[in-house]
N, C-alpha and C positions, 0 to 999 in steps of 0.2 A: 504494500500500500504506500501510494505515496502523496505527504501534501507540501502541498506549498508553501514553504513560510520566511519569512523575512533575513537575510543574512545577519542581520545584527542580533535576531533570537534566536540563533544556533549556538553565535560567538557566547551569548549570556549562558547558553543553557553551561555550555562545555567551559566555561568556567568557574559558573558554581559546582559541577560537579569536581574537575580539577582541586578548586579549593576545596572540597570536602574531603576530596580522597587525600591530600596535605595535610590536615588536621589531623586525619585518621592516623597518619605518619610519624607526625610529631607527639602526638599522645604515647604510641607506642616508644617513639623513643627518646622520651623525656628522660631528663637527668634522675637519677633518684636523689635523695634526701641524703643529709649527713646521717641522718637516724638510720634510715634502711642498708644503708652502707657497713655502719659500725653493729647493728646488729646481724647482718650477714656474715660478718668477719666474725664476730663472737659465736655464733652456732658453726662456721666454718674451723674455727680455732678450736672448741669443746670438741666437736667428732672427730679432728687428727688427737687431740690429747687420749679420748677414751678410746677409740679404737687402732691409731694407729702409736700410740706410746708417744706422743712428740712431747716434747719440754718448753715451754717458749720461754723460757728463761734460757738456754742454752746457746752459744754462740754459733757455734757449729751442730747441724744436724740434716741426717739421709732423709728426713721426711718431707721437705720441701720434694725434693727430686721423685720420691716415690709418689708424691699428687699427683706431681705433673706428668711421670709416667701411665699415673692410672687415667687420666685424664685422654692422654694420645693413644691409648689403648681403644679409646670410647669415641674416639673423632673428634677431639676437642683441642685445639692450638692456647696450651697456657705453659708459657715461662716459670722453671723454678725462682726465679727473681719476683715475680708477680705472687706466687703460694708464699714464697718468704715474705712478702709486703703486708698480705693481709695477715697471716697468722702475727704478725708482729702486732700489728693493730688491735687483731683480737686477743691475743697475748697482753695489749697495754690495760684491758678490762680488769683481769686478774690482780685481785687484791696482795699486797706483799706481805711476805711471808707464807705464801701458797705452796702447799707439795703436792703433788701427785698420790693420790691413793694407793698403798702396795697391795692387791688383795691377792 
């Protein structure tokens, strides 16, 4: 079917839709929050401590490298510099004076 209609209400229609499908864009890839950041890094930080033994007090340690291998195992491109960034972060959570539980 076809009608006829005005060049300049094609240009609006395919605008507005352009501009919607942008928004739709930019919503998805908004910044997150300082909150949601430091709480990812804190539930990131607790599951390398309790299942993978990490220390985040520690200078040196394999756990970084072992993320980021579990990671490229899975199809995911993350630098052990990147795993060492956030566990540090979430690591900075942790109250002094903290051990690890021996059980």
């Amino acid at each position: 079917m076809e009608v006829a209609t005005h060049p300049k209400f094609l240009e609006l229609l395919r605008g507005y839709w352009q501009s919607e499908e942008k928004q739709e864009a930019a919503t998805v890839l908004a910044k997150p929050d300082k909150r949601e950041i430091d709480s990812s890094a804190q539930l990131f930080t607790a599951i390398a401590i309790d299942c993978l033994g990490d220390n985040p007090r520690s200078v040196r340690s394999p756990i970084p490298k072992e993320i980021a291998d579990l990671a490229s195992q899975l199809g995911m491109s993350i630098t052990d510099d990147t795993v060492r960034k956030y566990l540090k972060l979430g690591g900075s959570f942790i109250a002094e004076g903290w051990e690890r539980r021996r059980d």
